[in-house]
N, C-alpha and C positions, 0 to 999 in steps of 0.2 A: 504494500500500500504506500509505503514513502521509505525513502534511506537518508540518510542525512550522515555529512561527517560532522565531526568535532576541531576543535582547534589542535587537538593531537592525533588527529588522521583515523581516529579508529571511527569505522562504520556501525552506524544505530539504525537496523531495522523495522520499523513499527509496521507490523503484521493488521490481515484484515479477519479480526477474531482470536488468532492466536499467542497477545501477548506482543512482546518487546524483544527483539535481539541485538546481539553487539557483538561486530567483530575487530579483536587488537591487529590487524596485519603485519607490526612489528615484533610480535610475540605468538603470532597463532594462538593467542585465547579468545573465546568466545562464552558467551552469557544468556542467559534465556532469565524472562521473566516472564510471567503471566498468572493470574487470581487463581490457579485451579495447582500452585507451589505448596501451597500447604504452609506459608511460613510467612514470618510478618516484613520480611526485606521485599516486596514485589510491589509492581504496580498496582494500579486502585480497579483497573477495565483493561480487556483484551484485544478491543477495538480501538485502534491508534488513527489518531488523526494528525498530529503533527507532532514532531522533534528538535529545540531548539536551545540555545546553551547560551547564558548570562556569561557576564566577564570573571561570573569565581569559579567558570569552569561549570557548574550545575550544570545536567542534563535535566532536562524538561518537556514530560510528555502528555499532549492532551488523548483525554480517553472516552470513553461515550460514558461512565462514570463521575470523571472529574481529570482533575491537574494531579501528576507523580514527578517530585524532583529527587534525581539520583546522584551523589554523591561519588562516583568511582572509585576517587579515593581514599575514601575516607567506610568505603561498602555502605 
């Protein structure tokens, strides 16, 4: 549904139903997020509509739910 990078190249995913992905290209890691993780670190909705990142680095995703801001470094 949309990809977006970041200011440090790594690709964000936002899926149509399934959640949030991310991939590092300079490290080969990758991340999944999505409501059905069972755990309290994920997004709020699996339906992404848009991917966009403040200047302290936050990743920010709107969801058919609401707003999720993601921290990478800090998880």
């Amino acid at each position: 549904r949309i990809v977006f990078e970041d200011s440090k190249g790594r690709l964000w995913l936002g899926f149509n139903g399934n959640g949030l992905g991310m991939y590092d290209p300079h490290n080969g890691n990758t991340r999944l997020w999505n409501t059905g993780m069972q755990k309290e670190k994920t997004i709020i909705g699996n339906l992404v509509f848009d991917i966009c990142e403040d200047k302290e680095g936050i990743i920010w995703i709107t969801t058919n739910n609401g707003v999720t801001g993601i921290d990478i470094e800090q998880d």
